[in-house]
N, C-alpha and C positions, 0 to 999 in steps of 0.2 A: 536862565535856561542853558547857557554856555557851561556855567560851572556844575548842573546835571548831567548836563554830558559829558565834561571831563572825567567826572566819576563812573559813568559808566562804561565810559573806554576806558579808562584805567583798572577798575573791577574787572570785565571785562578779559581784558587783557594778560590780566596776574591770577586769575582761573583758566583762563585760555594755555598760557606757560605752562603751568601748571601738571596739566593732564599732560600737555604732551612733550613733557620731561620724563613724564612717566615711562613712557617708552627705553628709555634709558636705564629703566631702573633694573629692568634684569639684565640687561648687557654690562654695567658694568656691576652690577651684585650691591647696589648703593638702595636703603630701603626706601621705598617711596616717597614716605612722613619727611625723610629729610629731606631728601628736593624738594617739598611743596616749603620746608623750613626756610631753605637756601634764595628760593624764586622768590617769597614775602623778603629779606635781609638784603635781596640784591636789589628791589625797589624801594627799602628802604632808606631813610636820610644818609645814609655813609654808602648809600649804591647808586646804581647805575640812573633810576628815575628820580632819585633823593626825596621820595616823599617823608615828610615829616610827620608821624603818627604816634603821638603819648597820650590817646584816650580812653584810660584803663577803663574804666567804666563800661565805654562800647566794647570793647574787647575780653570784657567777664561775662555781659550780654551775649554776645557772640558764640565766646567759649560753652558759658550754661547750656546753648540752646543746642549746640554741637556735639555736645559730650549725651546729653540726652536723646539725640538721633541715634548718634553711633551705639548708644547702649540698651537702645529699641531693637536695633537692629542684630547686634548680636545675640539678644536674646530671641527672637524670632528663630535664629539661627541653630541656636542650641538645642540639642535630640535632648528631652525627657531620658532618655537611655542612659547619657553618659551623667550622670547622678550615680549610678548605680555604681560606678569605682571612681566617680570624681567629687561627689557632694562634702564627704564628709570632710576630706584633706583641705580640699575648698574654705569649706568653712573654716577651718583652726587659721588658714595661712591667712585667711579675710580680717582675723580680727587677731589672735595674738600673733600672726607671723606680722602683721602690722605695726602694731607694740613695741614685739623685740626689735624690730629692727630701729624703730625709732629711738630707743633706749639706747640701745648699742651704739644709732649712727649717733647720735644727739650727744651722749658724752666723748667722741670724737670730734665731733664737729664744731663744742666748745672748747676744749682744748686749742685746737687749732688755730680757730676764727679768734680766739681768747675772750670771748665776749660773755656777757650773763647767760646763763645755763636756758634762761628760760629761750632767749633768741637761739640759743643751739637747741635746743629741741623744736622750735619753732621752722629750724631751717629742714631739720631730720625728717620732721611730718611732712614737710611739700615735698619731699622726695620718698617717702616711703612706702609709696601703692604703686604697685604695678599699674599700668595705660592699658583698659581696655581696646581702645584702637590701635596701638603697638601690637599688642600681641595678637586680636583677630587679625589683622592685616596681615603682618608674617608669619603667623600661623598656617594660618587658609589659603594664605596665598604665594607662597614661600615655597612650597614644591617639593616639600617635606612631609611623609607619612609616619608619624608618630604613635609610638601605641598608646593607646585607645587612656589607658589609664593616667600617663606624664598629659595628654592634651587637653583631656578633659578638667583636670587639678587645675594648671593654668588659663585655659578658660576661663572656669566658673570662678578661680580668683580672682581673675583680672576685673570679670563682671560685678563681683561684691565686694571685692575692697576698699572702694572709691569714697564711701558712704563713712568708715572709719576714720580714715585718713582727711576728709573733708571736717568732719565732728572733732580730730584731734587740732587741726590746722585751727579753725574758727576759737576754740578754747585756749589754745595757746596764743591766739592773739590778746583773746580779752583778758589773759593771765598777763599778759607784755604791758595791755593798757592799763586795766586795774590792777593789781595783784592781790588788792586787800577785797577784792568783793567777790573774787571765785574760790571754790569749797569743793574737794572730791565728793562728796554726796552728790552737792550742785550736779559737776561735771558727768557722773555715774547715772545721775537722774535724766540726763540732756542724751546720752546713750541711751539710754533704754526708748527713751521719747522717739528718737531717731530710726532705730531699729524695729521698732513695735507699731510703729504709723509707716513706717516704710516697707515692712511686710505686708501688714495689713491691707491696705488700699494696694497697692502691689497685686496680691492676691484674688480681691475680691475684683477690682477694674479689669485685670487679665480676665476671672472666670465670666466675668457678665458684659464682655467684647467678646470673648468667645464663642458666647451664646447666640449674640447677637447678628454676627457674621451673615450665620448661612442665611438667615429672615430678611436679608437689606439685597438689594437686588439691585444694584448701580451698574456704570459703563466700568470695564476694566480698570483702566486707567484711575478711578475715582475711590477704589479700595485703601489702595498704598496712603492714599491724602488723607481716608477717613482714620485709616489708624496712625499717621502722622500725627493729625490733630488731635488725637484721644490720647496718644503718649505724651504728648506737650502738656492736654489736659490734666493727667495724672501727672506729671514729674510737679507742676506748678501748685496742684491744689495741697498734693504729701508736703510736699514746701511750705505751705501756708499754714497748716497744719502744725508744723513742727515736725515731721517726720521727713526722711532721706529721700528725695524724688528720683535719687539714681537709683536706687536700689528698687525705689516704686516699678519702673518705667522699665528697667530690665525685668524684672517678674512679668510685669504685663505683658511683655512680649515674648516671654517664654512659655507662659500660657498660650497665647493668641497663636504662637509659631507650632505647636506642639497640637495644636486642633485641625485636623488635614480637613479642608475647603476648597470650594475654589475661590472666595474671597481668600482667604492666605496664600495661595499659590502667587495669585497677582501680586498681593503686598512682596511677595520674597522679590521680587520680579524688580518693582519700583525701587523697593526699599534701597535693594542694592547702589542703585542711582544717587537718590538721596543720604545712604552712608556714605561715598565717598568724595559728595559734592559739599558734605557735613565737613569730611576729613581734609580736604583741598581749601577749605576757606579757614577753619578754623587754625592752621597751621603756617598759611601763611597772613592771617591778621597777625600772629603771634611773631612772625618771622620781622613782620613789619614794625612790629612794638619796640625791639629790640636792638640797642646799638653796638653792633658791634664790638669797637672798639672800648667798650666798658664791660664787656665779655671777656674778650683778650689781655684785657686788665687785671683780672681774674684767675686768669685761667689755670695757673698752678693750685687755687682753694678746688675749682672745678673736679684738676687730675686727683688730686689729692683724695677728697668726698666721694668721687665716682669709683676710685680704686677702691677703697675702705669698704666702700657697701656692694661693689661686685662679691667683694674678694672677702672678707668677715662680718660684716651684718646682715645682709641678704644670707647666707649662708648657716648662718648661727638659728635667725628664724626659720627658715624650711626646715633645717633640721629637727630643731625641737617640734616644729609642729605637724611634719607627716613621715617621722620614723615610726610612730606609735602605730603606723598603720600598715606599717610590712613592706613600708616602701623599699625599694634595693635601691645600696650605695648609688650605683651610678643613676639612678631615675631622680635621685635626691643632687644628686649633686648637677645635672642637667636642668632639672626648674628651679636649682638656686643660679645656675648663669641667666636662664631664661626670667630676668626678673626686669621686663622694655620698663624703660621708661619715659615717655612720652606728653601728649597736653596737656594729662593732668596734674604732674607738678610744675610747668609754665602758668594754666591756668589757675591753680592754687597761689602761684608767688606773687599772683596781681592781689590775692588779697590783704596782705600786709602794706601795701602798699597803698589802696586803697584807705587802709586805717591806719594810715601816716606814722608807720611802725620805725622809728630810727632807721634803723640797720633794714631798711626794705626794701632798697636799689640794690645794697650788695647781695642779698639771697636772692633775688629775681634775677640778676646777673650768674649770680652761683646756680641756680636750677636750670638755666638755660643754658649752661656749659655742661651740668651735667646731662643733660639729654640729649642733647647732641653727642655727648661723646658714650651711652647708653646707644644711643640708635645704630652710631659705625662700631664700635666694640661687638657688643650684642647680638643686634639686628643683621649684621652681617656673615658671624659665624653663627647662623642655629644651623645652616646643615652641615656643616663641620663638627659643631660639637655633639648635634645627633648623630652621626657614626661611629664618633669617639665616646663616648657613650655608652653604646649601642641600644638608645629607644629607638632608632629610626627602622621602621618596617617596609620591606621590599617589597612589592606587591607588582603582578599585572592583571590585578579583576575589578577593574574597576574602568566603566564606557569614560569614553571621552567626554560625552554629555549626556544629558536626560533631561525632558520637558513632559510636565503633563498637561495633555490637553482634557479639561473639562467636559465629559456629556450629559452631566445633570450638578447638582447643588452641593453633592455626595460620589458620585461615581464618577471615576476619572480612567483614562487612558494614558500608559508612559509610553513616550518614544524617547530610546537608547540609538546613542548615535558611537559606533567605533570607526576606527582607521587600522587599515592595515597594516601590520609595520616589516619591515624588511626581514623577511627570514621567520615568520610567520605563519604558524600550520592552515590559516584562510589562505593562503594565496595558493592559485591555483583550483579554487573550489565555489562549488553554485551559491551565492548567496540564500537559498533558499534550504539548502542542504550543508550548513556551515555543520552541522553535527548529525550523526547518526544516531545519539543517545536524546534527542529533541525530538517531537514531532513535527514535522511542517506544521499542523494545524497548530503549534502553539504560538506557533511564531508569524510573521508579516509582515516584508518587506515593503518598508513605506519609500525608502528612496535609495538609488546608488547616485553616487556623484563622483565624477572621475574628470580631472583636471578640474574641475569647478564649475565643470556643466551635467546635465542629469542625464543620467544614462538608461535608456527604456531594459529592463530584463528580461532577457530572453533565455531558452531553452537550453542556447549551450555558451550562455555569459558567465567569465569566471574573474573572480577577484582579481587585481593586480593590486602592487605595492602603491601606497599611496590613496586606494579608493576609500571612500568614507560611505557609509551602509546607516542606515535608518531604521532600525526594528521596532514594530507593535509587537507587543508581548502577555500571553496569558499569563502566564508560569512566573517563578521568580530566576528565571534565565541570563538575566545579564552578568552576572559573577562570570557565571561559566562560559558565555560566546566572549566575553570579556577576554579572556585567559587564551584563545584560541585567534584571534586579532592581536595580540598585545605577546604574547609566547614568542618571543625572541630567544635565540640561544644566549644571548648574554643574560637577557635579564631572568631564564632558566635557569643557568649555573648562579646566580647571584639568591635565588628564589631556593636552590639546590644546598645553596652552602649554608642558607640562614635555619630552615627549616627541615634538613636531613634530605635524602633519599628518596622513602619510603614515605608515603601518608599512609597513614592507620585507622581504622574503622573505630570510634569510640568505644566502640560494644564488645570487641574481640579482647580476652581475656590476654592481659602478659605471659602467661606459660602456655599458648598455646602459637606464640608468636616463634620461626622458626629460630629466630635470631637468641634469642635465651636458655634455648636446647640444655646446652653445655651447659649454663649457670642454675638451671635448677634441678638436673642430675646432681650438678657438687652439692649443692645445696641440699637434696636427699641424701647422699650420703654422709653428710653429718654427724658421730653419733652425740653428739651434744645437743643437736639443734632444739632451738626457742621452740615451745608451745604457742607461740603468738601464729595469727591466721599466715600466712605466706602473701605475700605480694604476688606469688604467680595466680592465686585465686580471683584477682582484682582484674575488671577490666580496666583498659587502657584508661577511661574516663575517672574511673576509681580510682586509680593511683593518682592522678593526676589533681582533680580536688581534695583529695589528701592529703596532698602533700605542697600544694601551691598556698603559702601564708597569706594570702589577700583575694580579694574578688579576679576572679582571671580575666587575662584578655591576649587577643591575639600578639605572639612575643614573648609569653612568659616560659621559661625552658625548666624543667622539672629534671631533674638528674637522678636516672637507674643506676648508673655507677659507674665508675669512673671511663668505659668505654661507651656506652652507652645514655644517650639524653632525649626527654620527650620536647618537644615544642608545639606550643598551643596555635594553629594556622588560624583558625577561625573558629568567634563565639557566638551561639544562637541570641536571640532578642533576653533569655532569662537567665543569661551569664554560663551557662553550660556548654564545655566545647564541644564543636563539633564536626572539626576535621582536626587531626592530632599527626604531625610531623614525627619521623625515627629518625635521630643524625646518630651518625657513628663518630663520635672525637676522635680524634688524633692523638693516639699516646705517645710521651716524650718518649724518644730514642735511649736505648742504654746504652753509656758513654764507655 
């Protein structure tokens, strides 16, 4: 009984740390994943508690059953919408940006390592998939607004690649163990199995949970567990099957996530709970796996392999596989830095190891320097190199928060929550009357709260800096009260310089815009001029899908010439913009 409860004070205690390390994680800019890495390494044998932990086996248990929450969970998460300019790029970077990179790292990595090629590609595939929890984590939670098309790419990679890079890892084992009884047919055939039962069941478990949902009628609390248990259920059965249970288990829950309920509103709710209680164990059993000092032993193969594949394999793959889609220079060259890498090449290196692969301390040592040193590289600069960049989008329309409350199985109620912020057109003004283009009746002040007590509203109560307001909402209104709470002079002139001046009515034709005056008199006067239509004929939304090479999204800047640029503010649900920015560039000085 004593040594029950040692373990549970100690469990305990190394998820306790854990979280509230967390706290630290945005003061000093250090990504979460790696503290929960650090808290597992420092109660490991060469730390502070010295526990001694090499039970690969509990620790691929572990991993499997973590990586499958976490990738429940982000699939729940992911809008149906963002398919629409992230599926396709998705998919190539899921399966040949996976490839090249293996290829490229792989005959690198033997060189180096100088070992049989097959063990350098062996080591190349445990590092070659982006970490779906790396990259939801800093993504979403990173503080960073990205446009709609760079987050969605890495997303839905991060989501699907795992399934490749898992099928390439497993085969290049049995290529290290037998060599003579595996066959690219074989291998080609164990793909298709993988992908084809992992869609499959995937697809069909998400639509027939979805169905299912609204007909079950449990306590709150009891949704998030029901579909816990049904993801675990699909990730295992696709498994048994022979098909990819990550790849299952994410579809099901992008199904399931994607069916607005009020059983899925609770799951989003728990889920959350259960992702990061997934991410806080799994990371630091791994932290715990791990010694040290056979890391640091290392660690110049680590610098070496993690340079290489920031810096020319990650790079070489995104390129070839989403320039075909109009991506721009820098949107390509941003999710090729953006390439976390995270659990799942620690949890892939246990499998070599596992099947008593020679050279399987030193890659499990070598993956676990490279992620560490992906997570502070990386994971530290994405809002640095999203401005250098320029995907990162400035935005102030968006509530502080939003919850729906359920009044039947199908119809729901949102309550948007803002704050006032200093220098802000609410302050000074009745919460009830926050705009004169609203009508009261669309709106309904559910709560003011001021210092963190609630304040009764009265007739002549007016906003002050710092109050936090509660709105019921008919209308799709919260963009807009958004902007009028959030409308600081800084982040104005920041909103100002990104997206022009001037917003422009989709509908309003280019030559009838006053600013083009002069350019399409010269342009009359011409006597040469094209028979081709005029671009002054074209409304603003005309030109603009005419001339944008890819699906638009808010950020994409269309160029009138060389004074003049359009910028996309904002896309309706069917990709069609529909608020359109006028900036005026800055022409070089003549010298």
């Amino acid at each position: 009984m004593d040594t029950l409860n040692i373990l549970y004070l100690v469990g305990g205690l190394l998820i306790f740390t854990s979280i509230m390390a967390s706290t630290l994680s945005a003061r000093l800019g250090v990504p979460l994943l790696l503290l929960f890495l650090v808290v597992g390494m420092l109660a490991g044998e060469e730390g502070i508690l010295g526990i001694h932990f090499s039970q690969y086996n509990i620790a691929n248990f572990i991993g499997q059953a973590a990586l499958a929450c976490i990738l429940l969970d982000g699939g729940l998460r992911t809008s149906i919408q963002s398919f629409r300019v992230g599926l396709k790029p998705a998919i190539v970077l899921a399966t040949w940006g996976v490839v090249a990179t293996v290829l490229v790292l792989g005959v690198f990595v033997t060189w180096l390592l100088n070992v049989d090629w097959r063990v350098g590609l062996l080591m190349a595939a445990i590092v070659g998939s982006t970490d779906a929890a790396a990259v939801f984590s800093l993504l979403r939670n990173g503080g960073v607004k990205l446009n709609d098309r760079v987050q969605a790419t890495l997303e839905l990679e991060s989501g699907a690649n795992d399934p490749l890079a898992i099928l390439l890892v497993t085969g290049l084992i049995a290529l290290n163990v037998d060599p003579a009884g595996q066959t690219v047919f074989g291998f080609l055939g164990l793909l298709l199995q993988q992908l084809g039962f992992g869609l499959g069941v995937g697809v069909l478990a998400g639509y027939a949970l979805a169905k299912m949902l609204p007909k079950v009628h449990l306590a709150e609390g009891m949704y998030a567990i029901l579909i816990l248990s049904a993801g675990l259920l699909v990730f295992a059965a696709t498994n048994l099957l022979g098909g990819s249970g990550f790849l299952a288990v994410y579809l099901a829950g992008l199904i399931i996530g994607n069916q607005k309920v009020r059983a899925t509103e609770h799951v989003l709710r728990v889920m959350d709970s259960f992702a990061w209680l997934s991410q806080a164990v799994l990371f630091v059993v791994l932290g715990l796996l791990v010694t040290p000092s056979n890391v640091i032993n290392v660690w110049h193969y680590s610098v070496a392999i993690a340079a290489f594949m920031i810096l020319v394999a990650r790079p070489i793959a995104v390129y070839s596989s989403v320039r075909p889609f109009k991506f721009k220079d820098r949107e390509i060259a941003f999710i090729s830095w953006v390439g976390l890498r995270g659990a799942v090449p620690i949890t892939l290196a246990i499998l070599p190891v596992m099947a008593a692969i020679d050279e399987a301390f030193l890659l499990f040592d070598i993956a676990f320097g490279v992620v560490v040193l992906s997570l502070i590289l990386q994971g530290t600069t994405i809002p640095v190199m999203a401005r250098w960049f320029k995907v990162r989008i400035p935005t102030n329309n968006d509530p502080k928060e939003e919850h729906e409350v359920w009044v039947s199985d199908t119809q729901s109620i949102t309550l948007y929550e803002f704050e006032v912020k200093a220098g802000a057109f609410a302050m000074g003004r009745h919460p009830r009357a926050i705009s004169k283009r609203i009508s009261p009746d669309e709106i309904a002040v559910f709560a003011l709260i001021r210092g963190g007590r609630l304040i009764q509203v009265e007739e002549d109560t007016v906003l002050h800096f710092g109050d936090i307001v509660w709105y019921a909402m008919r209308g799709d209104y919260a963009r807009q009260i958004a902007q009028i709470f959030n409308d600081t002079k800084l982040d104005k002139r920041a909103i100002e310089e990104f997206y022009g001046d001037w917003l422009l009515s989709p509908n309003v034709k280019l030559g009838d815009l006053p600013f083009f005056a002069d350019l399409k008199k010269a342009e009359a006067k011409q006597p040469n001029k094209s028979k081709a239509p005029s671009i002054w004929q074209q409304t603003v939304a005309e030109f603009v899908m005419a001339n944008v090479e890819t699906s638009p999204v808010a950020g994409d800047k269309i160029v009138v010439n060389e004074e003049w640029s359009l910028v996309i503010k904002e896309v309706d649900k069917n990709g069609t913009p529909c608020a359109i920015g006028l900036k005026h560039e800055a022409l070089p000085q003549a010298v």
